[in-house]
N, C-alpha and C positions, 0 to 999 in steps of 0.2 A: 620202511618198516623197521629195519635193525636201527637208525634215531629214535626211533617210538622207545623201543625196547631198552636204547641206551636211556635216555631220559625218565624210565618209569625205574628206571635201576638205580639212576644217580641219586633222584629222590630218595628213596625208600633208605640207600644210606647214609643219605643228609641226615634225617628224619629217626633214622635209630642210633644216630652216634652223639644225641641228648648224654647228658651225664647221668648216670644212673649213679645213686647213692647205695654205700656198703649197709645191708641189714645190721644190726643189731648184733650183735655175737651172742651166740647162744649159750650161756653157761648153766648150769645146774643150782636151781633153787630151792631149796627147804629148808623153812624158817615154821618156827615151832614157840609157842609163849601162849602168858595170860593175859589176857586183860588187864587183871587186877594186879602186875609186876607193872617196875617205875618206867622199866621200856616202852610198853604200851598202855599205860593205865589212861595219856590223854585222849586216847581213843574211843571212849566210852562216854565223851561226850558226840555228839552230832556235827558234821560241818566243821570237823577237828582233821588235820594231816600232820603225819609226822615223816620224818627221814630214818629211814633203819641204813645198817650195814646190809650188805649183799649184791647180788646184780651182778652187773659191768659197772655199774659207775654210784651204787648206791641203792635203794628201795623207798618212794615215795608213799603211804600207807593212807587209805582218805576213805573216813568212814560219813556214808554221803544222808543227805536229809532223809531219804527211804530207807532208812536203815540197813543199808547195803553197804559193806566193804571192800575196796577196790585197792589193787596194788601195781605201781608200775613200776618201771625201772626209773632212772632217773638218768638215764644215756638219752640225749636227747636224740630225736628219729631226724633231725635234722643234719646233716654233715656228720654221722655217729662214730666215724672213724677218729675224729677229736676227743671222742666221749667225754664230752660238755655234759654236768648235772645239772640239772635245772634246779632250780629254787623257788621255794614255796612264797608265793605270792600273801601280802598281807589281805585278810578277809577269808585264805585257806579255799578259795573257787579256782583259783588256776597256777600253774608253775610255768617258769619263764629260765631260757634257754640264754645264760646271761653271755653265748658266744656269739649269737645270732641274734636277740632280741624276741625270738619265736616265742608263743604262749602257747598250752593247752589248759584246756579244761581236766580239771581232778574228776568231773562224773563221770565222762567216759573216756578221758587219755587224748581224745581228739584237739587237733591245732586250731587255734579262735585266732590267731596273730600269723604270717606270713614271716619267716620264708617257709616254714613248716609245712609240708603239706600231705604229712604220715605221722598216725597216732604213736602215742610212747606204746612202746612194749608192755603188755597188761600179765600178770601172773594171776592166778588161782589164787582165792582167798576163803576159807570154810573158816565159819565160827560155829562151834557149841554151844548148848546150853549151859556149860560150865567155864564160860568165858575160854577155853581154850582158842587160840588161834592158828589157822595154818596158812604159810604163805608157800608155793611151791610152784613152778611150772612144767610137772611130767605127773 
């Protein structure tokens, strides 16, 4: 009985001493602009991504075919204690994590390419009717 018990033990800390990867750091985001300014004016077209300042490692900005705007970090979720930026893919459909070779998808931050297997970090994105933009994560 106490083998039983040593053996369901020894597993269980095989099996949790996986590497866990560090979260993302959390820092404070509030990004404020127009549309219609030269920082984000390429944004007003469709199926457009730009790179802003901010973040941990940058801000990925991807205004997608449903007219919906999406913001990530640009730290990739992959080994993010390197805080590796990703880089925008040509065709503006995915960024690529040039420490690892990882992809994600710009529509919803999710890994399409391996070793990734945790979405980029996504911030709060509100637009106006008056092209105002807000990028923020609180």
């Amino acid at each position: 009985m106490k083998k039983s018990y040593l053996i369901l033990l020894m597993a269980i800390v095989c099996l949790s001493c996986g590497k866990n990867s560090d979260p993302i750091p959390n820092v404070a985001v509030y990004i404020q602009g127009s549309l219609l300014s030269p920082q984000f004016s390429a944004l007003r077209g469709v199926g457009v991504a730009i790179n802003i300042s901010g973040g941990v490692a940058g801000i990925v900005v991807y205004h997608r075919a449903d007219g919906a705007y999406v913001a990530y970090d640009r730290c990739s979720s992959y080994q993010p204690e390197k805080r590796c930026a990703v880089t925008i893919d040509s065709g503006d459909l995915t960024v690529t994590d040039p420490c690892s070779g990882a992809k994600f998808s710009l529509y919803d931050g999710t890994p399409v390419k391996k070793p990734a297997t945790q979405s980029l970090l996504q911030y709060s994105v509100f637009v106006d009717s008056g092209y105002n933009i807000i990028i923020q994560n609180y």
